[in-house]
GUNU-130352 format. One record per residue: x, y, z of N, C-alpha, C, O in turn; residue in three letters. Coordinates in nm, 4 decimals. Atoms other than C-alpha are relative to their C-alpha. Example, Ala and Ser with C-alpha at 12.3 -4.5 7.8 and 13.67 -1.06 7.14 Angstrom:
! residues 2
NODE     n_px     n_py     n_pz    ca_px    ca_py    ca_pz     c_px     c_py     c_pz     o_px     o_py     o_pz residu
NODE   0.0890  -0.1190   0.0000   1.2300  -0.4500   0.7800   0.0900   0.1200   0.0000   0.1936   0.1181   0.0665    ALA
NODE  -0.0820  -0.1190  -0.0060   1.3670  -0.1060   0.7140  -0.0770   0.1090   0.0730  -0.0261   0.2198   0.0899    SER
***
This chain:
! residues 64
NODE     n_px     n_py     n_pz    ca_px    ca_py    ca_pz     c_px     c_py     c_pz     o_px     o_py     o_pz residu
NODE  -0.1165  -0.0841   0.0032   0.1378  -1.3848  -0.3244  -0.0112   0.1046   0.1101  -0.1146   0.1664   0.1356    UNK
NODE   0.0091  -0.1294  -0.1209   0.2370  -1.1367  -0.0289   0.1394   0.0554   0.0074   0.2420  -0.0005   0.0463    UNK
NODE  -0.1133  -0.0948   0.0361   0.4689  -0.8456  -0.1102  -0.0024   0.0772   0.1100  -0.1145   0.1273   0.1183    UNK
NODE   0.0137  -0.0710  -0.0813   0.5448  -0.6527   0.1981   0.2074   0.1116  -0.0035   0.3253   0.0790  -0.0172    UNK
NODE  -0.1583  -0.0474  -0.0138   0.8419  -0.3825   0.2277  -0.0491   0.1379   0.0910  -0.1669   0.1667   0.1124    UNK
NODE   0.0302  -0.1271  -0.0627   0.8983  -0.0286   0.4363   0.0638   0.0845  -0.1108   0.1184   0.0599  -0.2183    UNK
NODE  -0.0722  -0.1273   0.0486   0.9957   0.3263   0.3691   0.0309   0.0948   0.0814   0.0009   0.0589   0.1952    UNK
NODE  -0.0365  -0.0877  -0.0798   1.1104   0.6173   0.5288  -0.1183   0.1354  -0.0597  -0.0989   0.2321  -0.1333    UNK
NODE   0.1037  -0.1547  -0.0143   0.8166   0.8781   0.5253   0.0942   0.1307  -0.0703   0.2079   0.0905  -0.0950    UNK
NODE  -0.0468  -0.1269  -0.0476   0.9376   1.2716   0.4677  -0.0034   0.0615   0.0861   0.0481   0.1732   0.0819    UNK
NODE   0.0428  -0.0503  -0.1247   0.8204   1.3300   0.8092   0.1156  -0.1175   0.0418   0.0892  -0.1610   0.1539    UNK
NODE  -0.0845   0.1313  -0.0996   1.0814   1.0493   0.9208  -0.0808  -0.1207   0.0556  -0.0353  -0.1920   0.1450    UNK
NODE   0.1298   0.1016  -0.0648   0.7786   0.8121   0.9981   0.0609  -0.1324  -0.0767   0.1268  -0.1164  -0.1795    UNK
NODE  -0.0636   0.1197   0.0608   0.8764   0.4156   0.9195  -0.2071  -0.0107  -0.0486  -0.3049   0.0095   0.0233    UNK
NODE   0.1311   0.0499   0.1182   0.5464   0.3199   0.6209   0.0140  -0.1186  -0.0448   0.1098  -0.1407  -0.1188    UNK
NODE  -0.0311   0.1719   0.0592   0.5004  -0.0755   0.5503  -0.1063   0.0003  -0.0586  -0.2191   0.0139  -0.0112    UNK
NODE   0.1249  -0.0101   0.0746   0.3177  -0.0880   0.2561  -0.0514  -0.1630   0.0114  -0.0007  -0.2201   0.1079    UNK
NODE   0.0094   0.1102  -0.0036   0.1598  -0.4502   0.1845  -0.0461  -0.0489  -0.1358  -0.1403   0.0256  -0.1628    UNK
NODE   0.0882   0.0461   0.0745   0.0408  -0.6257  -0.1200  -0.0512  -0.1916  -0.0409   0.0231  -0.2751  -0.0924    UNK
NODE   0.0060   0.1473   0.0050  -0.1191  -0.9792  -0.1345  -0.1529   0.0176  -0.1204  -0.2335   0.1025  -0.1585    UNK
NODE   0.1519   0.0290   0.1119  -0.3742  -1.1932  -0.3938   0.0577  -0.0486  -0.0985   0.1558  -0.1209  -0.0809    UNK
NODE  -0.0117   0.0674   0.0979  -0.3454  -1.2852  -0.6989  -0.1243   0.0588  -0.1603  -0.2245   0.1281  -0.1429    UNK
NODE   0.0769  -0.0788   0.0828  -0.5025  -1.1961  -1.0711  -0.1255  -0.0689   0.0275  -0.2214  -0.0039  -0.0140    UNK
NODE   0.1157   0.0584  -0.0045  -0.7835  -1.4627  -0.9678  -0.1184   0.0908   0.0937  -0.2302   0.1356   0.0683    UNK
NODE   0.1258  -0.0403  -0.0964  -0.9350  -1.3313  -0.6530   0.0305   0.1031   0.0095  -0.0427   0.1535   0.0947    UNK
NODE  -0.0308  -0.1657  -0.0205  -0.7751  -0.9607  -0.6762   0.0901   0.0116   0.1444   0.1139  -0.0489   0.2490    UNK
NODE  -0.0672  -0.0537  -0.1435  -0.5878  -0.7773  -0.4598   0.0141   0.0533   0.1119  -0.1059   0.0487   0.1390    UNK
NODE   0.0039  -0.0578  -0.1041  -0.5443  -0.6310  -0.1773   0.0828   0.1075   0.0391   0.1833   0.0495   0.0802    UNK
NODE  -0.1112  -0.0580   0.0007  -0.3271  -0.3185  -0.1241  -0.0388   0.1140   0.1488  -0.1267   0.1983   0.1670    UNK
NODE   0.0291  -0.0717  -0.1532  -0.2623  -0.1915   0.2761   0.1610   0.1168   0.0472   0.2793   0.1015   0.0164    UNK
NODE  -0.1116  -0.0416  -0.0366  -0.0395   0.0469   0.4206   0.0282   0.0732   0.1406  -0.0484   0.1683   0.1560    UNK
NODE  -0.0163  -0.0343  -0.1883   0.0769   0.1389   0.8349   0.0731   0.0487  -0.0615   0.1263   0.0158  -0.1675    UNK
NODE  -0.0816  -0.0408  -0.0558   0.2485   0.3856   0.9461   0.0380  -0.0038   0.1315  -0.0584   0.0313   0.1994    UNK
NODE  -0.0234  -0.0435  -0.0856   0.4326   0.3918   1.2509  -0.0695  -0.1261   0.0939  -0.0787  -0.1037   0.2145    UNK
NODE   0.0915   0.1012  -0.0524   0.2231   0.0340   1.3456  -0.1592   0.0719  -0.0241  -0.2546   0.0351   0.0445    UNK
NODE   0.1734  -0.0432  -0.0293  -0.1190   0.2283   1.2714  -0.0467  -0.0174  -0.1527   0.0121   0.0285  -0.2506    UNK
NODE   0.0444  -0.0472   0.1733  -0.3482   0.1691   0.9456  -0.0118   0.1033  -0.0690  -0.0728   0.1852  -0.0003    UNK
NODE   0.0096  -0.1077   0.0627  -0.3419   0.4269   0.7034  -0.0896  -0.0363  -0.0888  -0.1610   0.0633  -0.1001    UNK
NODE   0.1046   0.0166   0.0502  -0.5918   0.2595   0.4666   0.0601  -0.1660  -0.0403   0.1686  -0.2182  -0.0148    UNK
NODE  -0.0359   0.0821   0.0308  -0.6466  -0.0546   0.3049  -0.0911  -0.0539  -0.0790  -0.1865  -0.1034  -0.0191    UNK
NODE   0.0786   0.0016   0.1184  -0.8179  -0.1186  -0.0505  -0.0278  -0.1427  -0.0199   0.0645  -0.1972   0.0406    UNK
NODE   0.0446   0.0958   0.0153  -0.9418  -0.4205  -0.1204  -0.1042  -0.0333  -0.1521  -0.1946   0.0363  -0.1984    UNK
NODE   0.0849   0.0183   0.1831  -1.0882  -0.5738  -0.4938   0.0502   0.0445  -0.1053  -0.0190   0.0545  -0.2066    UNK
NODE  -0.0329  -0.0407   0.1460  -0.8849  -0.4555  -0.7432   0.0357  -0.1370  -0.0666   0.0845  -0.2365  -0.0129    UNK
NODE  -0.0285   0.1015   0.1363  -0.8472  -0.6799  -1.0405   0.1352   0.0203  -0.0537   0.2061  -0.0693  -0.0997    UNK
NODE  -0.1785  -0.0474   0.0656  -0.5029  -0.4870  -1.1505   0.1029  -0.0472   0.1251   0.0648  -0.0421   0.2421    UNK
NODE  -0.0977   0.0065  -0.0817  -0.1869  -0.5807  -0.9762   0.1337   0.1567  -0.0679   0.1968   0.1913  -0.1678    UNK
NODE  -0.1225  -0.0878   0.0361   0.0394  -0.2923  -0.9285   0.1501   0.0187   0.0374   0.1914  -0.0661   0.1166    UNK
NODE  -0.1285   0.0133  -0.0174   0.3926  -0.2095  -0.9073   0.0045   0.0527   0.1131  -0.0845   0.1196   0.1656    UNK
NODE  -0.0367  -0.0791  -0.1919   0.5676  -0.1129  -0.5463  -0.0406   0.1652  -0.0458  -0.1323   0.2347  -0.0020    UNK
NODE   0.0113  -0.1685   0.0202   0.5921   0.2453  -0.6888  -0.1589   0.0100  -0.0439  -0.2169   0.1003   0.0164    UNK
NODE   0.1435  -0.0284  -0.0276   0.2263   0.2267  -0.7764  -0.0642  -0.0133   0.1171  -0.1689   0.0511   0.1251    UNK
NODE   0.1005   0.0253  -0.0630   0.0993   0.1103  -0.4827   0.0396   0.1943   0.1192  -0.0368   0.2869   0.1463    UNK
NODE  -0.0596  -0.0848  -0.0752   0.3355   0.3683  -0.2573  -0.0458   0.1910  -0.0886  -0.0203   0.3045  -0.0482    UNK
NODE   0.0331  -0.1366   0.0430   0.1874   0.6492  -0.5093  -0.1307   0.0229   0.0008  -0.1759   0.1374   0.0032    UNK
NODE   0.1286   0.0547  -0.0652  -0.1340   0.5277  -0.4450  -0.0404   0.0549   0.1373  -0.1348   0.1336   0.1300    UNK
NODE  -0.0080  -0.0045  -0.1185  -0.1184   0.5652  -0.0653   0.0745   0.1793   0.0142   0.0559   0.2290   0.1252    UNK
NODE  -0.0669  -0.1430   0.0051   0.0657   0.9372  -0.1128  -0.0965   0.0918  -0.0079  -0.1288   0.1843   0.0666    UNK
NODE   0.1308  -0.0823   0.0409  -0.2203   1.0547  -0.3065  -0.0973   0.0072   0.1233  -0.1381   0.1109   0.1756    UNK
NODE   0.1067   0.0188  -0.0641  -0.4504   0.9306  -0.0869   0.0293   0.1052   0.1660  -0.0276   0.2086   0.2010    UNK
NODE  -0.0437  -0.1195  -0.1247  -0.2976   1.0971   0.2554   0.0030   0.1037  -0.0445   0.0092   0.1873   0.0457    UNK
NODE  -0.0649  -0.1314   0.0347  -0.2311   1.3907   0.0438  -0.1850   0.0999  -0.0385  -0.2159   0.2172  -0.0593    UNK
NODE   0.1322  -0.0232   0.0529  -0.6175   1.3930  -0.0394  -0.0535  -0.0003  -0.1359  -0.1755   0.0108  -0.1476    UNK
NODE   0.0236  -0.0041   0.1208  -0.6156   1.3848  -0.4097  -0.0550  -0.1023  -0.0467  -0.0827  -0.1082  -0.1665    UNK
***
């Protein structure tokens, strides 16, 4: 499975989150901004929703 969509930042920046895998071999959850990586997790066993992954990736830039 490979879920990919954008967003519009609050800074106006274009964000393409990504999610691929499956419940077998886990997932994978990546996200660019702007064409540049912003991180990209690898091994989870949970599959999450778009709004999880995109709150996921918030936190994480945000440092929390």
């Amino acid at each position: 499975m490979i879920d990919s969509w954008t967003k519009q930042s609050p800074s106006g920046k274009t964000v393409t989150f990504k999610i691929e895998g499956d419940r077998k071999s886990g997932f994978v959850y990546s996200a660019k901004m702007d064409g540049r990586d912003i991180k990209e997790i690898k091994g989870f066993r949970d599959e999450l929703t778009r709004e999880g992954v995109e709150v996921m990736f918030a936190n994480y830039v945000a440092g929390k």
